[in-house]
N, C-alpha and C positions, 0 to 999 in steps of 0.2 A: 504494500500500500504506500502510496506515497501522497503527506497530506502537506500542505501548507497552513500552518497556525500564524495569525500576523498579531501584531502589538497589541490593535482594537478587540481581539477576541474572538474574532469571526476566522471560521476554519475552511478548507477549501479538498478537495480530491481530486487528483490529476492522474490520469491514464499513463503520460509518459513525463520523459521530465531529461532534456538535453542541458547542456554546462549550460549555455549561454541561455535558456530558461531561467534558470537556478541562478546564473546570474542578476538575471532582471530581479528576479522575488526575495533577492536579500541583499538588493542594493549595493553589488561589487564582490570581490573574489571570494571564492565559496571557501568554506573550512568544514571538515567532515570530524565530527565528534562521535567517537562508539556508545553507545547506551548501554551496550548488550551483543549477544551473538549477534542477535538478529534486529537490532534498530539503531538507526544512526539520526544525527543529527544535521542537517546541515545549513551553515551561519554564513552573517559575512565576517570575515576576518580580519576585517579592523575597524567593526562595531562602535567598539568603545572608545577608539580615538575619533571615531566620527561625532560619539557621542550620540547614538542612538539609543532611545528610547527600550528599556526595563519590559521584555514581555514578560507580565507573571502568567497569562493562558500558558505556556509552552510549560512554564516550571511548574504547574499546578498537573499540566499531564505526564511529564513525565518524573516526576518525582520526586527530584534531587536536589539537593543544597548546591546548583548548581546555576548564579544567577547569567542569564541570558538575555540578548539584547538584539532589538531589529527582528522583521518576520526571518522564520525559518523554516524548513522543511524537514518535514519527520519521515521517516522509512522504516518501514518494516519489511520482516520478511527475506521475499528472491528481490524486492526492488533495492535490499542495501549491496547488494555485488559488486553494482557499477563500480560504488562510490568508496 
């Protein structure tokens, strides 16, 4: 599955999902963070010097004391391979 969870809260499901997609939906070069076997995460990678906005949707699904910033895409599954 691949979903995109953005800042406002509102969640989205996308069939396929190429770099330059992924680029558009988190605002600049992607960074892939493991969750798990099987789910990953993917950010922009200089978020926080951008100074992007605190998504708590993303940290509330996935779990972790792991503060997160700007929309990002979740993966599950055969869709974390690519990445």
């Amino acid at each position: 599955m691949i979903q995109v969870i953005r800042v406002d809260g509102s969640t989205e499901e996308l069939a396929s999902l190429t770099l330059e997609k992924a680029q558009k939906i988190v605002g600049g070069y992607v960074e892939s963070f493991r969750l798990g076997p099987s789910r990953k995460l993917l950010m922009n990678e200089e978020g926080r010097i951008h100074g992007l906005p605190t998504n708590f949707a993303v940290e509330t699904e996935i779990g972790q004391d792991y503060s997160v910033v700007g929309d990002v895409i979740l993966l599950t599954g055969k869709d974390t391979r690519k990445w």
